[in-house]
C-alpha positions as CSV (number, residue, x, y, z in Angstrom):
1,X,113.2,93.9,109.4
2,X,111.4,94.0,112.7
3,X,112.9,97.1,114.6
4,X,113.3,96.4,118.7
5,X,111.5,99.6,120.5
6,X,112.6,99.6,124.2
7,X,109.9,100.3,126.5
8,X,110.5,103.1,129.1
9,X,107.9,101.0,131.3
10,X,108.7,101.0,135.4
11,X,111.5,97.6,135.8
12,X,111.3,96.0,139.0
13,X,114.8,96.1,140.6
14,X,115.9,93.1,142.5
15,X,116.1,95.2,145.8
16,X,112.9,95.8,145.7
17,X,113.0,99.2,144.3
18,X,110.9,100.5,141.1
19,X,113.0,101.6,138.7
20,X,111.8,103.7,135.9
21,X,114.1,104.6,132.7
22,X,113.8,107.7,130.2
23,X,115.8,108.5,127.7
24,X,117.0,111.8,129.1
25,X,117.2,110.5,132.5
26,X,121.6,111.7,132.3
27,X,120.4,115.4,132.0
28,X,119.7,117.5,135.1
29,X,116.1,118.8,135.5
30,X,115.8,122.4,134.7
31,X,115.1,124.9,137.5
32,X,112.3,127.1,137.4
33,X,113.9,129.9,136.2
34,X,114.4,128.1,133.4
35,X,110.6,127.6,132.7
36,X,109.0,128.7,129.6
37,X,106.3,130.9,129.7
38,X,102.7,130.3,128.6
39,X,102.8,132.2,125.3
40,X,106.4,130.3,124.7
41,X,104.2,127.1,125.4
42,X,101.1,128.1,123.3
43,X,103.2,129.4,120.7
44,X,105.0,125.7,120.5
45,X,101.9,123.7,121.0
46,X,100.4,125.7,117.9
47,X,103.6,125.0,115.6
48,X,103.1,121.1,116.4
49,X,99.7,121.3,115.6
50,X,100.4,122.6,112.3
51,X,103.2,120.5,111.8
52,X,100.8,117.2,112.6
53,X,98.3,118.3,109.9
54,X,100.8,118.8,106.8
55,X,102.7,115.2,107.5
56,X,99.2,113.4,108.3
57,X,98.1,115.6,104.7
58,X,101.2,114.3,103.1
59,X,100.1,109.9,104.1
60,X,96.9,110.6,102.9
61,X,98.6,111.8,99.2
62,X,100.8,108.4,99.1
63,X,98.7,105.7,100.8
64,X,95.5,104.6,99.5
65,X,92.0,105.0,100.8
66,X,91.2,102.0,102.5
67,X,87.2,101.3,103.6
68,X,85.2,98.6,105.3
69,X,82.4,99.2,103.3
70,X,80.4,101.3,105.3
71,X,76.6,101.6,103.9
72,X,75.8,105.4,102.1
73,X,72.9,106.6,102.1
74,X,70.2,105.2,99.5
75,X,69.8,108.3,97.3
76,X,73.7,108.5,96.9
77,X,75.1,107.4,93.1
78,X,75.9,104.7,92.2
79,X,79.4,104.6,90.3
80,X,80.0,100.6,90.1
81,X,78.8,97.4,91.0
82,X,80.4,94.8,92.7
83,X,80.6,91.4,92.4
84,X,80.8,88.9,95.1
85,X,82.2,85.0,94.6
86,X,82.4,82.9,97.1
87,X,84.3,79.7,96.6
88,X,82.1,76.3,98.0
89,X,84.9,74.4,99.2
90,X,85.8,77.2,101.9
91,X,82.1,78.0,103.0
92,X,81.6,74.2,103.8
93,X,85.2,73.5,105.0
94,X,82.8,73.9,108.8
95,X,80.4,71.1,107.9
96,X,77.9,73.5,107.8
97,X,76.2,73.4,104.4
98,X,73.2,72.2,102.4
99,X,72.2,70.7,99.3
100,X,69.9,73.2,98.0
101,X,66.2,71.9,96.9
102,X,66.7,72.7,93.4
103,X,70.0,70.2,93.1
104,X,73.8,70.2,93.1
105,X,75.5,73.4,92.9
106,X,78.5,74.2,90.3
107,X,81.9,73.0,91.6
108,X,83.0,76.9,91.1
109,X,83.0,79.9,92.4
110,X,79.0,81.1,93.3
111,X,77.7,84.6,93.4
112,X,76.8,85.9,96.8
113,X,75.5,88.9,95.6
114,X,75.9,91.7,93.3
115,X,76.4,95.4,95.1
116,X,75.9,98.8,94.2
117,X,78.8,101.0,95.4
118,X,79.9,104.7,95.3
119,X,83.4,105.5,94.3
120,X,84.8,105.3,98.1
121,X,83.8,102.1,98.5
122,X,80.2,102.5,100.5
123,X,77.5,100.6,99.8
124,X,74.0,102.1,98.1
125,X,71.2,100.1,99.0
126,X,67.3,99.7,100.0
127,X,67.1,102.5,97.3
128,X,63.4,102.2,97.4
129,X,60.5,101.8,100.1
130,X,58.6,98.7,98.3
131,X,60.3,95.9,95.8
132,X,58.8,93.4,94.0
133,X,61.3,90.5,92.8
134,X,59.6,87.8,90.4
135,X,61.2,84.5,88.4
136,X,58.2,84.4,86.0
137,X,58.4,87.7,84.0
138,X,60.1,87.1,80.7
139,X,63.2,86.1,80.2
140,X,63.7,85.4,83.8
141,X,62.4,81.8,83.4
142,X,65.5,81.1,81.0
143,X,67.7,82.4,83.3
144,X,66.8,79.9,86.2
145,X,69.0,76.8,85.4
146,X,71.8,79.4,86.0
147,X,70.4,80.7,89.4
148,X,70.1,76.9,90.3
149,X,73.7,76.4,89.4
150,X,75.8,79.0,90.2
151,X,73.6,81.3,92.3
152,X,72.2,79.1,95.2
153,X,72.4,79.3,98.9
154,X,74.7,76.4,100.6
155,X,72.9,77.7,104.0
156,X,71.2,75.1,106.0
157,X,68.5,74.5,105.9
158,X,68.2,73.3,102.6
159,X,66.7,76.3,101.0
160,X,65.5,77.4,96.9
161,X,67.7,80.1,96.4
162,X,64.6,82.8,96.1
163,X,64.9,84.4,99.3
164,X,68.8,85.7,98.4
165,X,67.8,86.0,95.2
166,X,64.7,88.7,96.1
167,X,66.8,90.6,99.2
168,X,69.9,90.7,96.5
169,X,67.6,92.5,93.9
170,X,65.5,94.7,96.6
171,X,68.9,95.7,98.3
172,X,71.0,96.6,95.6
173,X,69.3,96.2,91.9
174,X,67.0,98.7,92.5
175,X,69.6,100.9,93.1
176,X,71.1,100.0,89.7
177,X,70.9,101.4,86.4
178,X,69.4,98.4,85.4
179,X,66.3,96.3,85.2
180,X,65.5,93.3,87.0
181,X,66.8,90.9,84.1
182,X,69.7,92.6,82.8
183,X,70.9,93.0,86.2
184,X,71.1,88.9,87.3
185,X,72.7,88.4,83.9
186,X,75.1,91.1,84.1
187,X,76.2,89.1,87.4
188,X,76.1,85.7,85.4
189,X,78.0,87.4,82.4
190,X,81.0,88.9,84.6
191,X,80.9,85.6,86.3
192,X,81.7,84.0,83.2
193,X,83.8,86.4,81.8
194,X,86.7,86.4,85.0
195,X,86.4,82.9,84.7
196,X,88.6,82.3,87.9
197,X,89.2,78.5,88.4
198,X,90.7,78.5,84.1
199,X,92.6,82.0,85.5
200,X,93.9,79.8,88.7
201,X,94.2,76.6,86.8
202,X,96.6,78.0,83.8
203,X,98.8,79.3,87.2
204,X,99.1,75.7,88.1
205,X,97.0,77.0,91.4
206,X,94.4,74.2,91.9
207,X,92.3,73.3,94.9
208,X,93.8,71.1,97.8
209,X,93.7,70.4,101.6
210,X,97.9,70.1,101.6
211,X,99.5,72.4,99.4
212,X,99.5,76.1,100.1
213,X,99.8,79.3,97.7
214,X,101.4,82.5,98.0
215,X,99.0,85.5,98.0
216,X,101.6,87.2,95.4
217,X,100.7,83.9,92.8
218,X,97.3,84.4,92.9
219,X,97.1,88.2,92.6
220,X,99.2,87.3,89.6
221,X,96.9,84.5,88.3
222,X,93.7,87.3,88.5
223,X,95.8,89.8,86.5
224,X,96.6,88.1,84.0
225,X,92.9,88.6,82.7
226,X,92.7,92.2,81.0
227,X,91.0,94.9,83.5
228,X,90.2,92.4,85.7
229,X,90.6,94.3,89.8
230,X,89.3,92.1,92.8
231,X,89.4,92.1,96.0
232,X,90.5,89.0,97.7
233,X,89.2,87.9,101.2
234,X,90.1,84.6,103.5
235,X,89.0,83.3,106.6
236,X,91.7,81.4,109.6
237,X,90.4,78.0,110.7
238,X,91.9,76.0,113.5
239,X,93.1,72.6,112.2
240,X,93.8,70.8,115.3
241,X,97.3,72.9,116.9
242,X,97.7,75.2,114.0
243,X,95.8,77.5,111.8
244,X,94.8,77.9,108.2
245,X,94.4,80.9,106.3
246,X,91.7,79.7,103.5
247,X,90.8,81.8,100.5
248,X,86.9,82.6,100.6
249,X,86.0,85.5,97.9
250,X,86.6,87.2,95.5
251,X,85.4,90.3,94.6
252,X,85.0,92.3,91.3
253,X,84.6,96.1,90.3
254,X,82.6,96.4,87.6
255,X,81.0,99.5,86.1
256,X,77.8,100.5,86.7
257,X,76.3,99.4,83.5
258,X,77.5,95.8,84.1
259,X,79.4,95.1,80.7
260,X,82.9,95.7,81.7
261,X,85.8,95.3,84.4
262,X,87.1,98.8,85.6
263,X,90.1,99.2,88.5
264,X,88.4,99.4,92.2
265,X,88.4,103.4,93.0
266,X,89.1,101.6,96.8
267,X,91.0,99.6,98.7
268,X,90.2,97.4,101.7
269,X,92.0,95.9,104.5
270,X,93.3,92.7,104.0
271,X,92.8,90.0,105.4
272,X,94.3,86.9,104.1
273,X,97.9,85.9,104.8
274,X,101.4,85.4,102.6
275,X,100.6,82.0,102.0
276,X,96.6,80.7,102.0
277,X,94.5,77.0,101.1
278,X,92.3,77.1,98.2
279,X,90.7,74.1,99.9
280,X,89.0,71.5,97.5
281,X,85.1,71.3,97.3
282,X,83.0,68.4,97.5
283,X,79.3,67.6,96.9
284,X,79.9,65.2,99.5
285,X,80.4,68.0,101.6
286,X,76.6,69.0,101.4
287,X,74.5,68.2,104.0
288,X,71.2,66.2,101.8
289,X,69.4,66.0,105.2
290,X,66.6,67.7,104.1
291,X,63.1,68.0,104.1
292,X,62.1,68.6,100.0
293,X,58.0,68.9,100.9
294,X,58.9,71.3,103.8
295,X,57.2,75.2,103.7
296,X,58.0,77.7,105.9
297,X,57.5,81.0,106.5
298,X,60.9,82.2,105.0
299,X,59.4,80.2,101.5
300,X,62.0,77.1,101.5
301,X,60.6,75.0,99.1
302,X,61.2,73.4,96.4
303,X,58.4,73.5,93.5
304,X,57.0,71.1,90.9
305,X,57.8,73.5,87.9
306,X,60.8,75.9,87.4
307,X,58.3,78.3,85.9
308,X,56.3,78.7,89.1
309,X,59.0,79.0,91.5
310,X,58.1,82.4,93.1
311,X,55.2,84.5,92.9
């Protein structure tokens, strides 16, 4: 229930005189004998002081931590991972999207990235001064279909998915407890493991421009898979005279050795509504304006064989 606070702001009167109201304004003013002295006034200033600091100590005891995922420092631990999806139909809903070179993308949820965290919520990264990221070291070949699939870059221009791939490992990964491979399919295994459209789906909560979903039914949908603790995030379009509130991604705490869901340590600010789209996607949506013979310096291109995509 929305409470009305009256404001003790200056009201123009219609004579012409400013009026001001205060609460006490019925009580005569005190004379100056009736002044309190300076150690009367330190003395009180020093009890509300004290007073301040144990109710602001007792919010910080029954409200959660909230962060904005400020970046630590890179020699700081590393206590989880966390896992990035970003839903296609929301990230194109602009127009502003791009068949990658390597082909169609997965109508699902795609990883954005995979980041090392500590246990407040901050981000660990650039963990060391050089990085070499490479596709061709054994078993990362057999791992390609899936980077092509359901770890591209939508961004225009059209673009082979190696340069997100290579600052996702260099940022992040290195910081890891694990190697180059295990950490790309500890991303593809939790992927597969929240399985979020079947979670949605079985809740009846399917993608479409027209109907609408309560926040509530789809933090219910994403706990009904065991350990499973996200973080959801949305974005507000305009849609000619009104706005949308459109769910964008979804993100996972997952322990630092990548094998298992654990509950986010953290909390972040919110910022989706009561009721939100989960807007449909469409390969149609793709921009396939592109130019597939086209190097440049930030290595788009799209090569002959898988094997030899990056050097």
């Amino acid at each position: 229930m929305a409470l009305k606070i009256k404001s003790n702001k200056a009201q123009p009167d219609p004579t012409g005189v400013t009026i001001r109201r205060h609460a006490s304004s019925s009580h005569p003013k005190p004379s100056s004998a009736l002044k309190p002295s300076i150690k009367q006034i330190m003395a009180a200033r020093s009890k509300t002081i004290s007073l301040l600091a144990l109710f602001i100590g007792i919010l910080c005891l029954y409200f959660p931590v909230t962060t904005t995922a400020a970046v630590a420092k890179s020699g700081a631990a590393v206590d989880l991972l966390y896992l990035t999806l970003v839903w296609p139909g929301t990230f194109c809903y602009s127009g502003q999207c791009c068949m990658p070179t390597t082909g169609e993308p997965a109508n699902d949820f795609l990883i954005e990235d995979l980041k090392t965290l500590d246990q407040t919520g901050q981000i660990v990264q650039d963990c060391n001064s050089t990085c070499r990221f490479s596709v061709n070291k054994d078993p990362m070949p057999s791992l390609i279909p899936d980077l092509y699939s359901n770890w591209c870059n939508l961004s225009c221009p059209c673009n082979n998915g190696f340069a997100n791939w290579n600052n996702t490992w260099c940022a992040y990964g290195q910081c890891s407890q694990l190697n180059q491979t295990d950490y790309f399919i500890a991303a593809f295994n939790m992927t597969a493991k929240a399985n979020l459209l079947n979670a949605f789906q079985v809740n009846n909560i399917v993608p479409s421009a027209s109907t609408s979903y309560k926040l509530r039914d789809i933090n219910t949908a994403l706990m009904a898979n065991p350990g499973l603790s996200t973080h959801i995030e949305c974005v507000t379009v305009t849609d000619g005279a009104s706005e949308r509130t459109l769910l964008s991604k979804i993100n996972i705490c997952i322990s630092a050795d990548g094998l298992s869901f654990i509950n986010c340590p953290f909390d972040i600010e919110s910022t989706c509504n009561r009721e939100l789209f989960f807007y449909p996607f469409n390969i149609n949506q793709l921009n396939t304006d592109c130019d597939y013979n086209y190097v440049g310096s930030s290595g788009f291109i799209k090569m002959a064989n898988e094997k030899h995509l990056a050097m």
